[in-house]
C-alpha positions in Angstrom: -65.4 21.4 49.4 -65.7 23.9 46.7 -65.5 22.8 43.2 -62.4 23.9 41.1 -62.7 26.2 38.4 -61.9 25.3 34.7 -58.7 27.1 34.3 -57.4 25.1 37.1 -58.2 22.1 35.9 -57.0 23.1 32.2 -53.7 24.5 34.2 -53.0 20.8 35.8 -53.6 19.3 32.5 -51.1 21.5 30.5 -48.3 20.9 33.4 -49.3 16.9 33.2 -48.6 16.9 29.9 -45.5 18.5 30.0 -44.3 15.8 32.7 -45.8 13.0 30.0 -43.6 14.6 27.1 -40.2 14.8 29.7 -41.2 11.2 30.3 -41.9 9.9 27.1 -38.4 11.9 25.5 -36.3 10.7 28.3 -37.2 6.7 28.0 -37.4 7.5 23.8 -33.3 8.7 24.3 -32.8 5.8 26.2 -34.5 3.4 23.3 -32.4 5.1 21.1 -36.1 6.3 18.5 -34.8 7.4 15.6 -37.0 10.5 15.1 -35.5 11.9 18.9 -32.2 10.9 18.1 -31.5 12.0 14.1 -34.7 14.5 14.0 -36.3 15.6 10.7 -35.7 19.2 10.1 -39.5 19.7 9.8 -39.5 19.6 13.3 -38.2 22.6 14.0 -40.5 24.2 15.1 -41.6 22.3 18.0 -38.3 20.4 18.8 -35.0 22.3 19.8 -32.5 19.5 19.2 -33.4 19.9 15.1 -32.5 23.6 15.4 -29.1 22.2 17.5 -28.5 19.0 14.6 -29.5 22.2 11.7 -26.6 24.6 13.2 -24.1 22.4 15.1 -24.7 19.0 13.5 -25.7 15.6 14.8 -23.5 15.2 17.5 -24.7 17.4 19.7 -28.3 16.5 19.3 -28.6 13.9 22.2 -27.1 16.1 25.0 -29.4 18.6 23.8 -32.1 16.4 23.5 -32.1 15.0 27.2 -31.4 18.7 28.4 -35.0 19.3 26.8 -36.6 16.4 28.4 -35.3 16.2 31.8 -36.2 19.9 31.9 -39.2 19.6 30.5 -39.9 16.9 33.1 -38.6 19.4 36.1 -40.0 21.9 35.0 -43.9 20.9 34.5 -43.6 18.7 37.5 -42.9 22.2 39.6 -45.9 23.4 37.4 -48.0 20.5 38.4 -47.2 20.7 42.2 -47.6 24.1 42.0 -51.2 23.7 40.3 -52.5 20.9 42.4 -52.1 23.0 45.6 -53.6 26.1 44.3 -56.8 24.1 43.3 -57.0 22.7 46.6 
């Protein structure tokens, strides 16, 4: 069997991560972290619910913020499947 190339394997370790970070948001919602639930507004720039909480308030933060990581989750685990049968 020939051996993948790097940008395959750097590929299947982007889209595993983003499955990780769906993972790790949707059981932080559930635990009820502060930092996913009332975000700091320094986190802007890597977090949509802070822009949502910054414009809308924090009510709407939690719907937004399990949008993010159950689509997150869907998304990089289509990624990953995706990635693991073009290497192989």
């Amino acid at each position: 069997m020939e051996e993948a190339p790097p940008v395959e394997i750097i590929e299947i370790l982007v889209c595993a991560s983003g499955v990780v970070y769906g993972a790790v948001l949707a059981y932080g919602l559930r635990q009820q972290w502060r930092w996913i639930t009332d975000p700091p507004e320094w986190t802007s720039v890597i977090y949509f619910p802070t822009v949502v909480k910054m414009i809308w308030g924090p009510t709407h933060v939690r719907t937004f913020a399990y949008l993010t990581a159950y689509g997150s989750f869907a998304m990089s685990l289509f990624c990953l499947a995706q990635a693991v049968v073009a290497a192989f």
